[in-house]
Backbone as CSV, one residue per row, in Angstrom:
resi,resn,N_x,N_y,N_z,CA_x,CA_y,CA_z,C_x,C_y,C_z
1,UNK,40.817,77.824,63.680,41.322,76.590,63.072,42.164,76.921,61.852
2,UNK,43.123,75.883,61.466,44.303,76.533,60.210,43.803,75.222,59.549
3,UNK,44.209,75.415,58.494,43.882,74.518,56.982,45.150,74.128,56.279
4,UNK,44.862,72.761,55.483,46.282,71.969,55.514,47.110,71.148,56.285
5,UNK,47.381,70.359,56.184,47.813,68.808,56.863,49.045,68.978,57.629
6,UNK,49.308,69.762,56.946,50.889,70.498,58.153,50.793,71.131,59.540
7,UNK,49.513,72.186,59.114,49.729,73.078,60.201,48.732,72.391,60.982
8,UNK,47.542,71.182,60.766,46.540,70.802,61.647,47.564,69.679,62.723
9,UNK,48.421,69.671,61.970,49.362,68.582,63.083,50.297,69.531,64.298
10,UNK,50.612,70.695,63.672,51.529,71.845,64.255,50.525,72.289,65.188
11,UNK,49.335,72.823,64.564,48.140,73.148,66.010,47.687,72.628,67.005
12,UNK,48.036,71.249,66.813,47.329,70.388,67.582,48.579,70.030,68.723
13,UNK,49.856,70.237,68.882,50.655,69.772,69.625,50.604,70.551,70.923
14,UNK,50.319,71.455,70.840,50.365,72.215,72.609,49.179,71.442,73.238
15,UNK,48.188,71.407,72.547,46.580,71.052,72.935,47.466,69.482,73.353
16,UNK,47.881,68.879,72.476,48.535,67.651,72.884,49.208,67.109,73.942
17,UNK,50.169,68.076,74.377,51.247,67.963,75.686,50.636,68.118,76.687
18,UNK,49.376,69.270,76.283,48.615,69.584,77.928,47.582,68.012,77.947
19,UNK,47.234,67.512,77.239,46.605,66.052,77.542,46.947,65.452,77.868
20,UNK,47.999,64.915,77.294,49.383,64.064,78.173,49.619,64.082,79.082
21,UNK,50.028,65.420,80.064,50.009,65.726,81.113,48.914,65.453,81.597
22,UNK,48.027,65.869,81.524,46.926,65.800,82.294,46.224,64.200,82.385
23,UNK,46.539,63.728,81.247,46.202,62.071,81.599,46.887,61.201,82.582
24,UNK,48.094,61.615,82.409,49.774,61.202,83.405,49.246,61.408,84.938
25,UNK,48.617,62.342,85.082,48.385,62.747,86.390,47.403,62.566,86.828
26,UNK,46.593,62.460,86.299,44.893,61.577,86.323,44.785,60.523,86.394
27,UNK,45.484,59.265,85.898,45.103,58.115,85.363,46.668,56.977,85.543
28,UNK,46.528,55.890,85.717,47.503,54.490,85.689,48.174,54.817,84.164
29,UNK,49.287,55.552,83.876,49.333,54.955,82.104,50.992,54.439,82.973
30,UNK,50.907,53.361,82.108,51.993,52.273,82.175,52.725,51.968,80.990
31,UNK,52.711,52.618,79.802,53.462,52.591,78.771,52.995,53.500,77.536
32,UNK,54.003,53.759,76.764,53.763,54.508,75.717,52.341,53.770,74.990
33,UNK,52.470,52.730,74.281,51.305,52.194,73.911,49.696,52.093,74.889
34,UNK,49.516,52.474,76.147,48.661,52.558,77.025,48.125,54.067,76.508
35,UNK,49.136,55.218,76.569,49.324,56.543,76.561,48.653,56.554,74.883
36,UNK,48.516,56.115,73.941,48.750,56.304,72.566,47.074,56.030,72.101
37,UNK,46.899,54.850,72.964,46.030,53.948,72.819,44.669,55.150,73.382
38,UNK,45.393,55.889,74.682,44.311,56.648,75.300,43.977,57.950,74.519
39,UNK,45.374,57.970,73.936,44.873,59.384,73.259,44.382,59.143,71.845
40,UNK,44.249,58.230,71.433,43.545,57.715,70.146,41.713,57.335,70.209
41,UNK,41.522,57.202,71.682,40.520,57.106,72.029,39.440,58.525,72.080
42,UNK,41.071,59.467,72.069,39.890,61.229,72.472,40.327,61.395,71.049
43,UNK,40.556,61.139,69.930,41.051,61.453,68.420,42.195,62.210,67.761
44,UNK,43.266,61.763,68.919,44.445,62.058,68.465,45.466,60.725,68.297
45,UNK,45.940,61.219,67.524,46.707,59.712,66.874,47.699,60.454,66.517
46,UNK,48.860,59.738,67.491,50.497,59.921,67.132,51.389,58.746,66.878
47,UNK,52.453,59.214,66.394,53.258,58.181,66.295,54.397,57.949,67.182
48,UNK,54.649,56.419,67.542,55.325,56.183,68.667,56.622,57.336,68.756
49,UNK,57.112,57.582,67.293,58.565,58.514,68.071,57.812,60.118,68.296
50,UNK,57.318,60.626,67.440,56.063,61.773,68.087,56.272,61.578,69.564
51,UNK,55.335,60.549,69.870,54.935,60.439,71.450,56.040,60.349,72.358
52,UNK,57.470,59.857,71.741,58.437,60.065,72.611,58.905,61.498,72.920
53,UNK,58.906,62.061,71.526,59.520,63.490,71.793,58.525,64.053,73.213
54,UNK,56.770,63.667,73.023,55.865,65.096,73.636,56.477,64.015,74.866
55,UNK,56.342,62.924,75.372,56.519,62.720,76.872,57.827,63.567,77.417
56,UNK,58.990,63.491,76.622,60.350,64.434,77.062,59.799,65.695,77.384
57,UNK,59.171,66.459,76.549,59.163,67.712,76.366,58.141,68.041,77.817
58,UNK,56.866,67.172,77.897,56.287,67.303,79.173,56.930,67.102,80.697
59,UNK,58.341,66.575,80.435,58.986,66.245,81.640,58.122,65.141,82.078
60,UNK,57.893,63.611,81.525,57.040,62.651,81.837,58.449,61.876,81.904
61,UNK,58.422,60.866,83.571,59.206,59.882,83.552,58.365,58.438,83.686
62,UNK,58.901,57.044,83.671,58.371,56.178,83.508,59.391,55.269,85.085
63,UNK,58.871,55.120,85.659,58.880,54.332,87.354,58.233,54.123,87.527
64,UNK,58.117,52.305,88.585,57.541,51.902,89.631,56.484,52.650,90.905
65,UNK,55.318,52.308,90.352,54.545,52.662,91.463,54.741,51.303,92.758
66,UNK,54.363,51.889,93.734,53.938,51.206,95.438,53.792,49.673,95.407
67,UNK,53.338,49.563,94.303,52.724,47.524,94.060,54.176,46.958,92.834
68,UNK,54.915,48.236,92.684,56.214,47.178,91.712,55.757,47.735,90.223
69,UNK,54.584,48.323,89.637,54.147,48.316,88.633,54.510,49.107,87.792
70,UNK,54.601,49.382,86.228,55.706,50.610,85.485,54.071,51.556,85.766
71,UNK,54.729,52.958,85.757,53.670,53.991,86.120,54.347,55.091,85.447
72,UNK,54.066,56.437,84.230,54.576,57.370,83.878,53.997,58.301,85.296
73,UNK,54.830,59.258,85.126,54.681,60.044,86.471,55.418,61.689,85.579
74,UNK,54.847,62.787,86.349,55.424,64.206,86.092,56.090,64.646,87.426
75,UNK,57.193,64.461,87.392,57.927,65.353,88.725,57.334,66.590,89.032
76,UNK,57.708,66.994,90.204,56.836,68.391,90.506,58.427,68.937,90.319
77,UNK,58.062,70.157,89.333,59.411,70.668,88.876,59.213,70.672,87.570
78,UNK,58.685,69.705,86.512,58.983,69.273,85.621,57.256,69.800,84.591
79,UNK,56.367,69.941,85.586,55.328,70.411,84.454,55.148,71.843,84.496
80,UNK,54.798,72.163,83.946,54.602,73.340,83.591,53.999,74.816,84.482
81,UNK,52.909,73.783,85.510,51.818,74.362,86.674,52.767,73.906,87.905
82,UNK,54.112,73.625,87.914,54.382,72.876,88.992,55.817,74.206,88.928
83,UNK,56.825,74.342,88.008,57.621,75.206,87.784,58.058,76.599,88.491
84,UNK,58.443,76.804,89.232,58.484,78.273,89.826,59.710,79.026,89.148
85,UNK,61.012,79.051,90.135,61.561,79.824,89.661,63.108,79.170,89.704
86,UNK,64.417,80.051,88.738,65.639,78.958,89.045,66.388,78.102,87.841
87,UNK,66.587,77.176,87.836,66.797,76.393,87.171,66.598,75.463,86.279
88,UNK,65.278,74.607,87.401,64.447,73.817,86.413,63.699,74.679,85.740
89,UNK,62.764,75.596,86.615,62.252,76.607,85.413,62.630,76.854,83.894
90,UNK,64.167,77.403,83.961,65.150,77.509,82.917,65.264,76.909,81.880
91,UNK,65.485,75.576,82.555,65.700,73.810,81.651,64.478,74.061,80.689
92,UNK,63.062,74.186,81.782,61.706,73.301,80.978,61.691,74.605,80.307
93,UNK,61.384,75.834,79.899,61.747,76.882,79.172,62.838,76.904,77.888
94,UNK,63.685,76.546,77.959,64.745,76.310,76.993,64.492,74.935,76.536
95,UNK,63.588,74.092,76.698,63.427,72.885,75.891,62.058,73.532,75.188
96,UNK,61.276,74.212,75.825,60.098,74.838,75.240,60.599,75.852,74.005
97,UNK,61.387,76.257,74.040,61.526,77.318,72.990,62.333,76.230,71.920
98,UNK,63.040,75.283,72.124,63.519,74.846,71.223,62.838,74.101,70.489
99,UNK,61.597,73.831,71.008,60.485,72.776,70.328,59.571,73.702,69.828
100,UNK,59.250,75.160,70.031,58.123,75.479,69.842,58.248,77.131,68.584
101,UNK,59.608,77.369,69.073,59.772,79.158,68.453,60.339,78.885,67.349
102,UNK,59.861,79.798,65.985,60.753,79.591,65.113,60.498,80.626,64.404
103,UNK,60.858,81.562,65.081,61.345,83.568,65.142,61.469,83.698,66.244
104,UNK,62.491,85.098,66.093,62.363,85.799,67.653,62.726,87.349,66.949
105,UNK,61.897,87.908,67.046,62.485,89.456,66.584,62.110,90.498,67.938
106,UNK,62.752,91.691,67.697,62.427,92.631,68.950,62.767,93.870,68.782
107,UNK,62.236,94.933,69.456,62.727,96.270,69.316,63.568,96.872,71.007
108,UNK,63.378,98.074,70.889,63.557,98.478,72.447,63.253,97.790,73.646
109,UNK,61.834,97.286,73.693,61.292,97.122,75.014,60.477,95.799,74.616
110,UNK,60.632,95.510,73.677,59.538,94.110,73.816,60.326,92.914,72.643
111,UNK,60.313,91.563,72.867,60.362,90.490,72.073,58.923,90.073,71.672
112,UNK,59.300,89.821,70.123,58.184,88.814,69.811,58.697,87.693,69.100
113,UNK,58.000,86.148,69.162,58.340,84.772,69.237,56.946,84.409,68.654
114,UNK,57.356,84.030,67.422,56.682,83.557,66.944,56.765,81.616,67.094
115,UNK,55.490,80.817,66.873,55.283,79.649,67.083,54.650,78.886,65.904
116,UNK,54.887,77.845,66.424,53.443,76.966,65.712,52.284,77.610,65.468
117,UNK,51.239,77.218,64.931,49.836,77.601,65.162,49.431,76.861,66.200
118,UNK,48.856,77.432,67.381,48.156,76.728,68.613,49.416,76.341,69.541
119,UNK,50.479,77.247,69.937,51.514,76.240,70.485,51.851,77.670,71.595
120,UNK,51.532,79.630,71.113,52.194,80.218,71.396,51.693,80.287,73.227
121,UNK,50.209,79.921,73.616,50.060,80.235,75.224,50.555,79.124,76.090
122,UNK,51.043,77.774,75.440,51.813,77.032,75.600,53.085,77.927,76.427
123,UNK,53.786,78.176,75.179,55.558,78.845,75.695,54.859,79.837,76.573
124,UNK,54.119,81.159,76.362,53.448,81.666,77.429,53.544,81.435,78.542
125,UNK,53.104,80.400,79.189,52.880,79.936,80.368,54.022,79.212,80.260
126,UNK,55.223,78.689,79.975,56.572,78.653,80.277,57.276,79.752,80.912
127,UNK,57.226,80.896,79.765,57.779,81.942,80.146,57.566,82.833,81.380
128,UNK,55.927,82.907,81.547,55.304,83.691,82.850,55.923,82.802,84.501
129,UNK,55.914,81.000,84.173,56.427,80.351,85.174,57.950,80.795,85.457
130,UNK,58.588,81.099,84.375,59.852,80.920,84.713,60.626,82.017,85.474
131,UNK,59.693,83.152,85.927,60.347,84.148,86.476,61.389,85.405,86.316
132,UNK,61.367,84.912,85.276,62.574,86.093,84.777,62.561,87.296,85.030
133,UNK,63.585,88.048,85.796,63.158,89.272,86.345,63.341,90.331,85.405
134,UNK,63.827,89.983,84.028,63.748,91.021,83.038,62.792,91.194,81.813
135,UNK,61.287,90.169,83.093,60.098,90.255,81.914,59.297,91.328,82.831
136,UNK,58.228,92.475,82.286,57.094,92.622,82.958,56.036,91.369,82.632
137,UNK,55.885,90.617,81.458,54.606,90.442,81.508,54.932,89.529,79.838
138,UNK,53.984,88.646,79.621,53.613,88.506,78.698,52.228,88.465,77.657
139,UNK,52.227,88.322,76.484,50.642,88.192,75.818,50.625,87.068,74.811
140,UNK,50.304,86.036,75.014,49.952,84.900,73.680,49.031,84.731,72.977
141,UNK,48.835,84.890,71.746,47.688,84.412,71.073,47.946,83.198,70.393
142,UNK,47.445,83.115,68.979,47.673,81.705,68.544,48.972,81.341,68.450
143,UNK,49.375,82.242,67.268,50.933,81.894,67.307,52.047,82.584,67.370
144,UNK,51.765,83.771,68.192,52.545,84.904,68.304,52.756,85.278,70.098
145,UNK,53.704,85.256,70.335,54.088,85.809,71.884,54.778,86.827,72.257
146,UNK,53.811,87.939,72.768,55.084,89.381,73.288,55.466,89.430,74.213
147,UNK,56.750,89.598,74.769,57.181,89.911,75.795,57.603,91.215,75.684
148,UNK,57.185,91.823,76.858,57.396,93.329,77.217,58.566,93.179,78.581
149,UNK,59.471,94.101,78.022,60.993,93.968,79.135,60.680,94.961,79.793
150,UNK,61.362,94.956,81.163,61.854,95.610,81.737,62.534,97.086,81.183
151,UNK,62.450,98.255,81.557,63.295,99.191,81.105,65.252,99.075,81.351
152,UNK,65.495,98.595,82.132,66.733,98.191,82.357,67.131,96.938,81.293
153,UNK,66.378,96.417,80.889,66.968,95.728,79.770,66.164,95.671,78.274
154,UNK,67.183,95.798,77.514,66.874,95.798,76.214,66.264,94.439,75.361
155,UNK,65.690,95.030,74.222,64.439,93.803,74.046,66.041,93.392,72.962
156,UNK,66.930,93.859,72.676,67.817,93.198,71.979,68.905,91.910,72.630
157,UNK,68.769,92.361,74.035,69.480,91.622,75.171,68.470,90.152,75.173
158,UNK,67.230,90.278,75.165,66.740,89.195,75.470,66.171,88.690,74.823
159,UNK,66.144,89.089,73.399,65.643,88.269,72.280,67.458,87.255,72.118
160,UNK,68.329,87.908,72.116,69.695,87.402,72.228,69.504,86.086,72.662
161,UNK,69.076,85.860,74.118,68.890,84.931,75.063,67.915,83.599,74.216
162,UNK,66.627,84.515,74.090,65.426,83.059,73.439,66.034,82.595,72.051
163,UNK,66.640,83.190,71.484,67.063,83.032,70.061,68.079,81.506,70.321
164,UNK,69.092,81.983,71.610,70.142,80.831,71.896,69.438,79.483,72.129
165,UNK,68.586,79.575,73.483,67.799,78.735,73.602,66.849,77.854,72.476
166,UNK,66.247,78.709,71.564,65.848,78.107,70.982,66.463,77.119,69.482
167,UNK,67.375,77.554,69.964,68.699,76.966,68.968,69.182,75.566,69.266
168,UNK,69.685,75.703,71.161,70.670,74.582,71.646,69.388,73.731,72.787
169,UNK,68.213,74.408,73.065,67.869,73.682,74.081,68.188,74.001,74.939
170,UNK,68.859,74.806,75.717,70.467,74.813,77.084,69.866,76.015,77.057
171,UNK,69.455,76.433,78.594,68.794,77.759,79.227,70.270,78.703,78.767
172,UNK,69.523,79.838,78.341,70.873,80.699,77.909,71.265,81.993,79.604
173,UNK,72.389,81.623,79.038,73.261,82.918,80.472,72.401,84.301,80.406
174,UNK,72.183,84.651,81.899,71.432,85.950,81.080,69.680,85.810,82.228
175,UNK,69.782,84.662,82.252,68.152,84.534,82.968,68.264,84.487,84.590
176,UNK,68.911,85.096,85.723,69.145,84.959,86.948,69.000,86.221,86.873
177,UNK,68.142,86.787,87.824,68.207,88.664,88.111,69.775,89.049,88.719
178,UNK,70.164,90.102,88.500,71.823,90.493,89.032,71.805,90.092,90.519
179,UNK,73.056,89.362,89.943,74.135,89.244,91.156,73.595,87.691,92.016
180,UNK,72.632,87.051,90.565,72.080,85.972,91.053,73.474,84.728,90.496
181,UNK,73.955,83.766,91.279,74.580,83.014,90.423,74.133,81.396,91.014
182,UNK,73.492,80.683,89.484,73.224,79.082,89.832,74.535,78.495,89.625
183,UNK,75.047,77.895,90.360,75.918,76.264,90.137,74.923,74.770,90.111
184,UNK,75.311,74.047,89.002,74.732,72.954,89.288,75.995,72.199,88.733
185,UNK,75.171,70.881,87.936,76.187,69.773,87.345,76.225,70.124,86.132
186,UNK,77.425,70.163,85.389,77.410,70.600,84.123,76.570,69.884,82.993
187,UNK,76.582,68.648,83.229,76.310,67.205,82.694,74.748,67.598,82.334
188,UNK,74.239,67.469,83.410,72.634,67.992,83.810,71.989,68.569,82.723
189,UNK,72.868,69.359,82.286,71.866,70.413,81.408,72.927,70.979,80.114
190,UNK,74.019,70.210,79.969,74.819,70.933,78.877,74.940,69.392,78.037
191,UNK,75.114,68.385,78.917,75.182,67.215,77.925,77.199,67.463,77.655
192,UNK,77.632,67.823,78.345,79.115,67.879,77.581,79.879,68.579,78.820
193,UNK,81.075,68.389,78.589,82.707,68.751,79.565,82.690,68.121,80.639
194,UNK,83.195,68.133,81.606,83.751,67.152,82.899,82.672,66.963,83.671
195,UNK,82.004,65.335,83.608,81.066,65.175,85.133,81.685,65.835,86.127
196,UNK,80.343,66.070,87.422,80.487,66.196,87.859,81.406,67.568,88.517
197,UNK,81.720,68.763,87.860,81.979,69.716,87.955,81.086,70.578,87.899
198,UNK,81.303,71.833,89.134,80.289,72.741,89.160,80.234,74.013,87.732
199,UNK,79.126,74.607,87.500,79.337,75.649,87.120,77.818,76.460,86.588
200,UNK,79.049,77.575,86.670,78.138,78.761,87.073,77.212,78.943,86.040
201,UNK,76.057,78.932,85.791,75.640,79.400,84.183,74.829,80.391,84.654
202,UNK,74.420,81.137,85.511,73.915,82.350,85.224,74.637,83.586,85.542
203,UNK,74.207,84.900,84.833,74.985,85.781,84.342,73.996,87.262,84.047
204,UNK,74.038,87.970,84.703,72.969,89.379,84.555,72.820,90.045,83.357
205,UNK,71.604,90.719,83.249,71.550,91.632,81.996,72.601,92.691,82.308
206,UNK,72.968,93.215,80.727,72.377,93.256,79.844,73.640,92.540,79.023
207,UNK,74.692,91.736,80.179,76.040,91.094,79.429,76.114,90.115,78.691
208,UNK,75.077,89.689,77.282,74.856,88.858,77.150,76.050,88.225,76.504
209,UNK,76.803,87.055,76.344,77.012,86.726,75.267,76.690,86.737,73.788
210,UNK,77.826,87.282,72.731,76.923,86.779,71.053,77.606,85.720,70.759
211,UNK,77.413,84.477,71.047,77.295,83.215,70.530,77.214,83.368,69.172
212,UNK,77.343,83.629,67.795,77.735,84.103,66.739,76.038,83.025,66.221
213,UNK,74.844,83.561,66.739,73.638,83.398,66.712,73.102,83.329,65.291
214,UNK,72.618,82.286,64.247,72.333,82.465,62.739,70.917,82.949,62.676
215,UNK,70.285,83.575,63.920,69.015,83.887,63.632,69.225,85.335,62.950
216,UNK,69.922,85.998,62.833,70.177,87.395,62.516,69.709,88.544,63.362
């Protein structure tokens, strides 16, 4: 447990998202105030824009169930246990680091990402879902996450990558094993340049872009 009013709110948010989820998928919740109401009942108490950010971040949408009725729902794709490999992977990963990392340092062969307190097996289990073929493996504790690379790529190449991500949100170039290339909608996942145009955003180690990155 951490001490101080800051970090008991910072600890408590992974523990948070996985409730959410897990209530979403368990249970009728039909509105943010249903959702707020329930989690005030197990002794967490958020505030309505709070609760907007964690439903985004859980990939929680709000549609019509079978009888006409509003129903939050988790796409399969969109949680965390549901995630394989690809794209969406990518997305829910690069919204995870942008909500959750705030370091990324690295040497030769390994990144470490630092977090919240209570947030790092959270990104963990982002990262292990997301497949990346230039991870062996990861380790989370409270608020610290190592990733151990691949020998073919450098822990400078892919701290490069989480650093971007955790900057813009927007899965960084760099996460498709070689000679892998995604097209989707640009729109989708950049928020900007021409609907409806394809493009390519993945791109092999170790070519990363330097996006002129202020993490140092």
């Amino acid at each position: 447990m951490t001490s101080g009013g800051n970090k008991a709110v910072l600890t408590s948010r992974a523990a948070r998202l996985s409730r959410i989820s897990a209530l979403i998928r368990a249970e009728h919740i039909s509105s943010q105030a249903e959702l707020a109401r329930r989690l005030a009942d197990e002794g967490i108490v958020v505030s309505q824009g709070t609760l907007s950010r964690d439903l985004k971040d859980a990939g929680a949408v709000r549609g019509r169930d079978h009888l006409g009725n509003f129903q939050y729902s988790i796409p399969e794709g969109e949680h965390p246990s549901d995630v394989t490999t690809g794209l969406p992977a990518w997305n829910h990963l690069a919204r995870m680091c942008h909500s959750l990392c705030t370091e990324v340092n690295c040497n030769d062969s390994a990144v470490v990402i630092k977090t919240p307190p209570g947030a790092a097996q959270y990104l963990g289990s982002a990262i292990d879902t997301s497949g990346i073929d230039a991870i062996i493996g990861t380790i989370a504790g409270d608020d610290t996450v190592l990733i151990i690379c691949r020998p073919s790529v450098g822990g400078d190449d892919l701290a490069k990558s989480f650093r971007l991500m955790a900057e813009t949100g927007i899965p960084a170039e760099g996460l498709a094993s070689a000679n892998q290339v995604v097209s989707t909608i640009e729109s989708s996942f950049c928020g900007h340049g021409s609907e409806g145009r394809e493009t390519d955003v993945a791109a092999p180690f170790p070519n990363l872009p330097d996006r002129g990155s202020s993490w140092g």
